[in-house]
N, C-alpha and C positions, 0 to 999 in steps of 0.2 A: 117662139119660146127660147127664151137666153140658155142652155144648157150648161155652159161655164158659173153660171148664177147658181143653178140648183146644185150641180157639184159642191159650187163652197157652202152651199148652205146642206147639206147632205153632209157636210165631211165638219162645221160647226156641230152638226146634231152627232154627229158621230163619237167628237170628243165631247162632247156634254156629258152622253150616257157613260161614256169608258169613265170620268168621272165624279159619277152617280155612282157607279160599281164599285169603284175604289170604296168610296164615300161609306158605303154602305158594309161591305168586307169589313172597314176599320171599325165601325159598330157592332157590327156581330161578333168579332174580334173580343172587344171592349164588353159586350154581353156574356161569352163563353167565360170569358175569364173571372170576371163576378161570381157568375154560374159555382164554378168550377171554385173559387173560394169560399163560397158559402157551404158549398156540400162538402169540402174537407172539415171545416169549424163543424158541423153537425157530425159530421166523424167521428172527429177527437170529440166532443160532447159526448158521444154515446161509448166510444171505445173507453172513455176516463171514468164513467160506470161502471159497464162492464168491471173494470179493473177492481173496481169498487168494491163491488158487490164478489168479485172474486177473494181480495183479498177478507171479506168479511166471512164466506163460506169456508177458505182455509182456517180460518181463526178458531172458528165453530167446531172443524173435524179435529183439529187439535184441541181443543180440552176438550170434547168427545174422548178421541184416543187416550188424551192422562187419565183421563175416568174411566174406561175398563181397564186400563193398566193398574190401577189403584184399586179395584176389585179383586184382583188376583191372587 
């Protein structure tokens, strides 16, 4: 058995997999970050409601309030 053979071929497989790792970090990388933009757009979607719908409930409690104040 050549054992200086298997070493280089042991130490090929070895840099193969380191990268395969790489390879793979930079996709998941490249996943997270999607990720991670998408769910801020769904954010602001919902927080630009919210706001929305805030500013429409103030609107409401004020002439609300000029209408008992006009009662008086």
């Amino acid at each position: 058995m050549n054992f200086e053979r298997v070493i280089r071929q042991l130490h090929k497989t070895e840099v193969l997999m380191a990268e395969i790792q790489l390879r793979q970090l930079d996709f998941q990388k490249v996943g997270t970050v999607a990720y991670m933009r998408e769910s801020m757009q769904v954010h602001e979607q919902r927080m630009a409601h919210i706001d929305m719908r805030l500013a429409s409930i103030t609107h409401k409690l004020g002439l609300l309030g000029g209408y008992f104040k006009g009662q008086n």
